[in-house]
C-alpha positions as CSV (number, residue, x, y, z in Angstrom):
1,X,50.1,156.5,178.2
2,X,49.7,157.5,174.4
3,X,50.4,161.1,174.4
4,X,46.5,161.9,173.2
5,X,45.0,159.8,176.3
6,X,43.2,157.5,173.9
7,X,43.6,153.8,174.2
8,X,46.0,152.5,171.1
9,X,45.7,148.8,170.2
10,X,49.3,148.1,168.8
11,X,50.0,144.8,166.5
12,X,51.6,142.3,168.0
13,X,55.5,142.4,168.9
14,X,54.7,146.0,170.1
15,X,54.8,145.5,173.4
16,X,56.6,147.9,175.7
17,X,57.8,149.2,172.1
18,X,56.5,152.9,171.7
19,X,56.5,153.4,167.9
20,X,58.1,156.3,166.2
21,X,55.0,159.1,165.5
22,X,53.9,157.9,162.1
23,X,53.4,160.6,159.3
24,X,49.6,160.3,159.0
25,X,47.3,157.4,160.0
26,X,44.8,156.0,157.1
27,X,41.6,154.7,158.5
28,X,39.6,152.3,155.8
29,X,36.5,151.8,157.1
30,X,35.4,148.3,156.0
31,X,31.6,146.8,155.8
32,X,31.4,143.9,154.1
33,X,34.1,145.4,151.8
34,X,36.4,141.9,151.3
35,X,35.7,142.5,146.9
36,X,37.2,145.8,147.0
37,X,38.9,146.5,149.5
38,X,42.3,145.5,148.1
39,X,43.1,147.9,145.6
40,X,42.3,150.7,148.6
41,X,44.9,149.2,150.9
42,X,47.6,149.0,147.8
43,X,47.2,152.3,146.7
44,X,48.0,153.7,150.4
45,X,50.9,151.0,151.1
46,X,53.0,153.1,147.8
47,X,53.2,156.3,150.2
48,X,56.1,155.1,152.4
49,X,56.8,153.1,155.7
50,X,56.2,156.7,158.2
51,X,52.3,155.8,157.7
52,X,49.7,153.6,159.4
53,X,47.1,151.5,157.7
54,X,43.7,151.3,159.9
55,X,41.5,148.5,158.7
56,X,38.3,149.0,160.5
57,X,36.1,145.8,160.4
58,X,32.5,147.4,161.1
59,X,31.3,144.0,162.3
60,X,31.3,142.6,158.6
61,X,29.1,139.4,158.5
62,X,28.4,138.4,155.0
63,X,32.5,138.2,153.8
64,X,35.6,137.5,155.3
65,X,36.7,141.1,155.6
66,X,38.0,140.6,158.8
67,X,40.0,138.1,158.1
68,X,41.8,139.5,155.0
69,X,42.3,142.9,157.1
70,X,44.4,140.4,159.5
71,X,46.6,139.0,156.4
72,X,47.0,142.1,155.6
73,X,48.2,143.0,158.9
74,X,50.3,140.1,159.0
75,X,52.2,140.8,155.9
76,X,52.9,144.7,157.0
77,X,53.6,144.6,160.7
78,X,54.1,148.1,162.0
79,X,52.1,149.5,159.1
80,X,48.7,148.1,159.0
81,X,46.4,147.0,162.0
82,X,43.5,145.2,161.7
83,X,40.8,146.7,164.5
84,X,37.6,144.6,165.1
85,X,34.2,145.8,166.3
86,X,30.5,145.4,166.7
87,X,28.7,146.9,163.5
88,X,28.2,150.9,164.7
89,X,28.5,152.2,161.1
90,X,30.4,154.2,159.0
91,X,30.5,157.1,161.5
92,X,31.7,154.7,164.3
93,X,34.5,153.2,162.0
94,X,36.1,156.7,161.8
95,X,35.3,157.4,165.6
96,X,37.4,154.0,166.2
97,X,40.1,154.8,163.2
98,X,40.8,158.2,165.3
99,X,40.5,156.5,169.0
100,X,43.6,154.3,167.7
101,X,45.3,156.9,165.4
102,X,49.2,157.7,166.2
103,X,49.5,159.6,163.0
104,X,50.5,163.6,163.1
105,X,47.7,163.7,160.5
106,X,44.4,161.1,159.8
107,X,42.3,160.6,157.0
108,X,39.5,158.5,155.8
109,X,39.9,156.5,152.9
110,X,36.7,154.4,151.9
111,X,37.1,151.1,151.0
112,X,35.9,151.1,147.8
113,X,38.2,154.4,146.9
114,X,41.7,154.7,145.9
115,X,44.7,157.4,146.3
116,X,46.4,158.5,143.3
117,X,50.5,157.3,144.1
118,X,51.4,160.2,142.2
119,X,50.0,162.3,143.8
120,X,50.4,161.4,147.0
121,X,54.1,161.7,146.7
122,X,53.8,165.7,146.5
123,X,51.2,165.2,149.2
124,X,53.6,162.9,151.4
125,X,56.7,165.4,151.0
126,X,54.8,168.2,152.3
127,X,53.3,165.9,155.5
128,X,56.8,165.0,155.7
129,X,58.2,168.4,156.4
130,X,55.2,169.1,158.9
131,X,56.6,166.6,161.3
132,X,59.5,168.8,161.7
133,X,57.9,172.0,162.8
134,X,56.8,173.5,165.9
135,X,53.5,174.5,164.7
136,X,52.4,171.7,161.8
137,X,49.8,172.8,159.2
138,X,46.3,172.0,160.3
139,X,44.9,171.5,157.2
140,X,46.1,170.0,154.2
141,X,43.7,169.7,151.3
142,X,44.1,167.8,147.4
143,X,41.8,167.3,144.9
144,X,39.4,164.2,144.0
145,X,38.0,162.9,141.3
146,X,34.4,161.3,140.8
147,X,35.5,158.3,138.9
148,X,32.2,156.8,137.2
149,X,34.0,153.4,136.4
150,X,31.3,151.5,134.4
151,X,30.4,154.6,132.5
152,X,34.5,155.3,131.7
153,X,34.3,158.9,132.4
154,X,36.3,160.6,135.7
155,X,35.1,164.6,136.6
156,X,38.1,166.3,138.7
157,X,37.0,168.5,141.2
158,X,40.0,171.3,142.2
159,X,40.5,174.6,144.4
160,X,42.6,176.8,141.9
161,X,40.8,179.5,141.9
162,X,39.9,179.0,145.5
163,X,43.2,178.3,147.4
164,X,46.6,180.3,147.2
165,X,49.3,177.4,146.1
166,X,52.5,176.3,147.4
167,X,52.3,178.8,150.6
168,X,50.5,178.0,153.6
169,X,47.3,180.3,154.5
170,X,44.8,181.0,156.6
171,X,40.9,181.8,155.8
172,X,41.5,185.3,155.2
173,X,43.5,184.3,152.6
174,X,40.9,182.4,150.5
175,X,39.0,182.9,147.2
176,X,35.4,182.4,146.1
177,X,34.5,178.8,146.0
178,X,32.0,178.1,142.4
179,X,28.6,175.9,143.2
180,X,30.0,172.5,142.2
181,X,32.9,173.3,145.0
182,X,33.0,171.9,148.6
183,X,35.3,170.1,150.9
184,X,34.4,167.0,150.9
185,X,35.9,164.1,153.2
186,X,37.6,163.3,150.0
187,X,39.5,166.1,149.6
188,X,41.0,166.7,153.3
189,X,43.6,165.9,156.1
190,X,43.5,167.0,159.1
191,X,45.9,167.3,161.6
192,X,45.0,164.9,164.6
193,X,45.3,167.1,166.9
194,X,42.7,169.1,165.7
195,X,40.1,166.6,165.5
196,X,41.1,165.2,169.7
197,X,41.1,168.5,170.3
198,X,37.4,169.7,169.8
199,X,36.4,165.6,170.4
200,X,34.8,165.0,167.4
201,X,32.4,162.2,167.3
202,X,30.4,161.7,164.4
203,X,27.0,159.8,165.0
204,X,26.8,155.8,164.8
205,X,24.6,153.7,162.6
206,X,24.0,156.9,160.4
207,X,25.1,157.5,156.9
208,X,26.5,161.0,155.3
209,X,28.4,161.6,158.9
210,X,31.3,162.6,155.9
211,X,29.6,166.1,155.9
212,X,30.0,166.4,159.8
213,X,33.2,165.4,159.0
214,X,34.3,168.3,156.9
215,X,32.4,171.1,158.6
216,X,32.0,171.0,162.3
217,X,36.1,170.8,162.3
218,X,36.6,173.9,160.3
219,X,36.5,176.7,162.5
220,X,39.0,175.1,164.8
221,X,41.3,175.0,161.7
222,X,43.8,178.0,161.6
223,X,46.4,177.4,158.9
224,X,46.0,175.5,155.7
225,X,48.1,174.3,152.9
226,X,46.6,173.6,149.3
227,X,48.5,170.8,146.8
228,X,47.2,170.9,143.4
229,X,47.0,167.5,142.8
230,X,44.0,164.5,142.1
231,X,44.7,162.6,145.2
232,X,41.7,160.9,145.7
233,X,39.6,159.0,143.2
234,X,36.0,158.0,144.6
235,X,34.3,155.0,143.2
236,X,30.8,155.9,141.8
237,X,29.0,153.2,140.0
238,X,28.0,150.9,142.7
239,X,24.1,149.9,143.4
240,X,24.3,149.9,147.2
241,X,26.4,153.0,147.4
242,X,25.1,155.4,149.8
243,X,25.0,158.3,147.2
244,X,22.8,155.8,144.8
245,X,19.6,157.9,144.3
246,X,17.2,155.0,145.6
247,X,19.4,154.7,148.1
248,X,19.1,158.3,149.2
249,X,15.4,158.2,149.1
250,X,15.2,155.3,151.3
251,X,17.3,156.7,153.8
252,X,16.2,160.6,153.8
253,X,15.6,160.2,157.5
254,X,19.7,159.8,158.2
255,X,19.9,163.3,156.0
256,X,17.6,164.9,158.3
257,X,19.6,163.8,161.1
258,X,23.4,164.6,160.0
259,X,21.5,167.8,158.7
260,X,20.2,168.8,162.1
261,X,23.2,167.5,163.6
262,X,25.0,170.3,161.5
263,X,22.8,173.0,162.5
264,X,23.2,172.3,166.3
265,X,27.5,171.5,166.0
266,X,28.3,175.5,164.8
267,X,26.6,178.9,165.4
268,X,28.0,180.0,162.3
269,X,26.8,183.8,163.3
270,X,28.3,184.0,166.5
271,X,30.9,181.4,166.7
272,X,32.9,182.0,163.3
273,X,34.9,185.3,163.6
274,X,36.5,184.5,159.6
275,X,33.6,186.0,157.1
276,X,35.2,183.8,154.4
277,X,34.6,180.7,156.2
278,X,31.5,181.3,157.4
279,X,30.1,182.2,154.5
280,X,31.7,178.6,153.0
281,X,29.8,177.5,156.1
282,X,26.4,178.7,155.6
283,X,26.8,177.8,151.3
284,X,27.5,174.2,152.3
285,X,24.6,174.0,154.7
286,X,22.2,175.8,152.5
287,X,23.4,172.6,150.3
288,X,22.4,170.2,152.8
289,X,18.8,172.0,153.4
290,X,18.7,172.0,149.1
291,X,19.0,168.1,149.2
292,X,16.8,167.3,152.3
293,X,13.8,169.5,150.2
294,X,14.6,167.9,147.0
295,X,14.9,164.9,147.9
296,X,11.6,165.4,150.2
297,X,9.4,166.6,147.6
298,X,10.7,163.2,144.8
299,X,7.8,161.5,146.2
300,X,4.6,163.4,146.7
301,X,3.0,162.4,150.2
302,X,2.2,165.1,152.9
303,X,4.6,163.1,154.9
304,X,7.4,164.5,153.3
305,X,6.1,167.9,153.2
306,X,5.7,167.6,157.0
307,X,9.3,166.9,157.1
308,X,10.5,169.6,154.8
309,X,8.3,172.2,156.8
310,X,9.8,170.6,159.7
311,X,13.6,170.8,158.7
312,X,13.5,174.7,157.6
313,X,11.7,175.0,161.4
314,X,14.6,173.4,163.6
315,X,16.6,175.4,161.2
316,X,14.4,178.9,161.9
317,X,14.3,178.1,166.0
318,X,17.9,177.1,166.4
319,X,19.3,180.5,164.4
320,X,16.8,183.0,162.8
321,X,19.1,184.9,161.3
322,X,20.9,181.9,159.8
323,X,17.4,180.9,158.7
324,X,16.9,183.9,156.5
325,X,20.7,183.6,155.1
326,X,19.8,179.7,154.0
327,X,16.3,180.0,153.2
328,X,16.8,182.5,150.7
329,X,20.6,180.9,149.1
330,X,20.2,180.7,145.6
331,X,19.9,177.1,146.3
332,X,16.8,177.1,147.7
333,X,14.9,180.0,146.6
334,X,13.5,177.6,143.7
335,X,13.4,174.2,145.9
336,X,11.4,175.6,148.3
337,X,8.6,177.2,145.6
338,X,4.9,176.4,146.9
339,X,2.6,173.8,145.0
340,X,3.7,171.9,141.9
341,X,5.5,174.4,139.9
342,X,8.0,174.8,143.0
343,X,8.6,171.0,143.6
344,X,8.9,170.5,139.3
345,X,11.7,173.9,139.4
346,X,13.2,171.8,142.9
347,X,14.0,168.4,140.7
348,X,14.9,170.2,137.3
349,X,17.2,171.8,138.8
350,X,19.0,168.7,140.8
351,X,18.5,167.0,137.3
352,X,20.8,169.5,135.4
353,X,23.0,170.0,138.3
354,X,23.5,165.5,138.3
355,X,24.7,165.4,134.7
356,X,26.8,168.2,135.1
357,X,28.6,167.4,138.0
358,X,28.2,163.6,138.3
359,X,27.8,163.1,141.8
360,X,25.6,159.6,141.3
């Protein structure tokens, strides 16, 4: 029985052989993802032989993604499995990737993203020493980079003047994180324990599950450890990307659900002793509510506003006093303005915020 109770698929020659714990376990969740998905594996394979490779095949149909997952595998026995399944997307990829994890840590690497080798040596080292101690760091957090490859520009996102550095810490401990600053699935890894532990599952068929992700985890979280490096580089550039702006407009209805999904997965006023973190809490979802109403009022039909009025509602019933908190962010006093003027202050604002930031 695998010490976690979850069912662990091993590659073949395994058998009856229970594998040294691995460092961390790398799930790549894969869809259709055979173009790319190459220089993602590569760049994890230079961080040592104490790691394990998860290619998750999301039932990919139009490439032979599964079948270069299983070369892969074939080539790197013991590091890399190759797991199979019925499309359930992105959400159930890392729901799978954790099922089969024997890593002391996980994270999610997408397949069109890349870790920096440099980097990750400073970030391996630390892991390293983690697997030695009684109680392991719960959270270990780098920086990314949004790397805009056709345009030739890259915009480092950091914690410097948010995290103490080479000490581990706890949320008491922490600084005041600027507007362009959140955790993002990018920027994390958490211990696997942690994530078993409170059974995450993020929802299936559903994109932006990456903000459930790295959220509904955090108050379980009691000691973190920040490494001042650009680990992760994230691909912008591509037309079908889920952070494309079309693409976000056609699929506002999977905002509204992660979004909700948010609100119901943490009572942030009752169920988050650490002010720090809940005030990072309510920020980052005051960010989600600012993109569901701006995203809501692009296109003027009185479905949309029925869908903004409704979002702020679930928000208002589920926690009043939350409501007030978000409704009133900085965020969203402007996005929320009645009539035209409010809607024009709403997109001007996202406008400025999109070239300075370069998010898509």
């Amino acid at each position: 029985m695998h010490p976690f109770g979850a069912l662990v698929r091993y590659p073949k020659g395994w058998e009856g052989n229970l594998p040294k714990v691995k460092t961390i376990s790398f799930a790549i969740p894969c869809y259709n993802s055979a173009a790319y998905m190459d220089k993602c594996i590569e760049s994890l394979l230079t961080c040592g032989d104490d790691i394990e490779i998860l290619i998750v095949n999301d039932g990919s149909t139009k490439d032979n993604t599964s079948e270069k997952a299983h070369e892969w595998e074939e080539r790197y026995p013991g590091i890399i499995r190759a797991i199979d399944q019925e499309n359930r997307g992105h959400g159930g990829a890392v729901n799978h990737g954790l099922e089969c994890a024997t890593g002391l840590y996980f994270k999610v690497v997408d397949s069109d993203d890349w870790l920096d080798s440099a980097a990750m040596v400073h970030v391996m080292a630390y892991l390293r020493r983690q697997v030695e101690r009684k109680n392991p760091t719960d959270l270990v957090i780098g920086n990314y980079v949004y790397e805009k490859v056709h345009e030739g520009t890259r915009t480092v996102i950091g914690y410097r003047n948010v995290f103490p550095q080479n000490q581990e810490f706890t949320w008491d401990d922490i600084n005041r994180f600027h507007s362009s600053q959140y955790l993002l699935m990018h920027s994390v890894i958490y211990r696997t324990d942690i994530l078993r532990g409170m059974n995450l599952q993020l929802p299936e068929h559903c994109f932006y599950v990456d903000n459930i992700f790295v959220y509904a985890p955090l108050p379980h979280v009691r000691t973190l450890y920040y490494i001042n490096e650009d680990m992760y580089r994230y691909f912008i550039g591509r037309e079908d990307q889920s952070v494309n702006e079309s693409v976000m407009l056609s699929r506002i209805d999977q905002q509204l659900r992660i979004t909700r999904t948010m609100i119901d997965a943490v009572d942030i006023v009752n169920d988050v002793p650490q002010p720090k973190l809940a005030k990072y809490m309510e920020n980052y979802l005051s960010m989600m509510m600012c993109i569901c109403s701006v995203f809501l009022r692009m296109e003027k039909t009185s479905e949309n506003e029925q869908k903004r009025s409704d979002i702020w509602k679930y928000l208002e019933d589920a926690n009043p006093e939350l409501y007030r908190h978000v409704r009133y962010n900085v965020l969203n006093m402007g996005t929320n303005l009645p009539f035209e003027f409010g809607r024009r202050i709403g997109l001007g604002g996202y406008r400025l915020a999109q070239k300075i930031f370069k998010f898509n």
